[in-house]
C-alpha positions in Angstrom: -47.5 -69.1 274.8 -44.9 -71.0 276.1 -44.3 -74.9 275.7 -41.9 -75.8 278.5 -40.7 -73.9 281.2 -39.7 -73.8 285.2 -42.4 -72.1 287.8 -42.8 -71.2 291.0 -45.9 -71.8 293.1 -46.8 -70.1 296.2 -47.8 -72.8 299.2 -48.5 -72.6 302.8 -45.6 -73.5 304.3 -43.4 -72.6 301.1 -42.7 -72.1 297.7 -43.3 -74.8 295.4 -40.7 -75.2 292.2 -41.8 -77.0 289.2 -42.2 -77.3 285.0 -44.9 -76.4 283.3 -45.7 -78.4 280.5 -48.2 -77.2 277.2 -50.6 -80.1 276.6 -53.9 -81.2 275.2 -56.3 -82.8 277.7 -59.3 -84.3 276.4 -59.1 -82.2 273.2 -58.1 -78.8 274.8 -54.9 -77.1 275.2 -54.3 -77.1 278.7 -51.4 -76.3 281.0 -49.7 -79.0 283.2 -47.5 -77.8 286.6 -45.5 -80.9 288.4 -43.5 -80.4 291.4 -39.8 -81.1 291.4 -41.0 -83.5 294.3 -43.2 -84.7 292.7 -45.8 -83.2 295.8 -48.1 -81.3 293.8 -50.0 -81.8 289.9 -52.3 -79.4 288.7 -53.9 -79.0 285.2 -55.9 -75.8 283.9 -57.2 -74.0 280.9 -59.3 -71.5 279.7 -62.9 -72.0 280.1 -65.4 -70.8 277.6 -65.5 -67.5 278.7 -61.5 -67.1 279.0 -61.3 -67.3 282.6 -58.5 -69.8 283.8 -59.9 -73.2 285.7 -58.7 -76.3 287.1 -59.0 -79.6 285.6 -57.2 -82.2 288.0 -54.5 -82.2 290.1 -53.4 -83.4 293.5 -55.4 -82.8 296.4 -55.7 -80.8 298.7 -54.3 -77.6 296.3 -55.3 -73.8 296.7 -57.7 -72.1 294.8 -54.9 -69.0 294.3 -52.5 -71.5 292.5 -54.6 -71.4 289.4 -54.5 -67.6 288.9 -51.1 -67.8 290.4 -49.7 -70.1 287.2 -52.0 -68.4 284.7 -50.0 -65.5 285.3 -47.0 -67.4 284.8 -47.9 -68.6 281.4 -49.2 -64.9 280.1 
C-alpha cells in the first residue's frame, strides 16, 4: 500500500482534492486524507474484520467518503 499520495473525494457540492498520508494512530496503521483547503480531515482503517471505518475527522463528513478513499488506497 501506498505511503503518500494525491486523492480525490466526492462532496456535495464538489470534488474535494487532497493527500493521503500512511500513519499509525494509537498503534494501528491507519490512513490520513487532508484537504488542500484544509476543509476536510478524515482518518480510517481496517477494523477487525477487514472492513474499512472511520476514526476521526472533521465534521459533518459522508459516510461514502470512507469506502470512497479505501478504494483509493487498494
Amino acid at each position: 500500500m501506498k505511503q503518500q499520495f494525491a486523492a480525490i473525494l466526492t462532496g456535495s457540492d464538489a470534488s474535494v482534492d487532497g493527500i493521503v498520508n500512511r500513519i499509525d494512530f494509537e498503534g494501528y496503521p491507519a490512513y490520513e486524507f487532508e484537504s488542500i483547503d484544509n476543509s476536510l480531515h478524515l482518518i480510517i482503517a481496517k477494523d477487525d474484520k477487514g472492513k474499512w471505518i472511520r476514526l476521526a475527522g472533521t465534521e459533518p463528513y459522508l459516510s461514502a467518503w470512507v469506502d470512497e478513499l479505501a478504494g483509493q488506497i487498494a
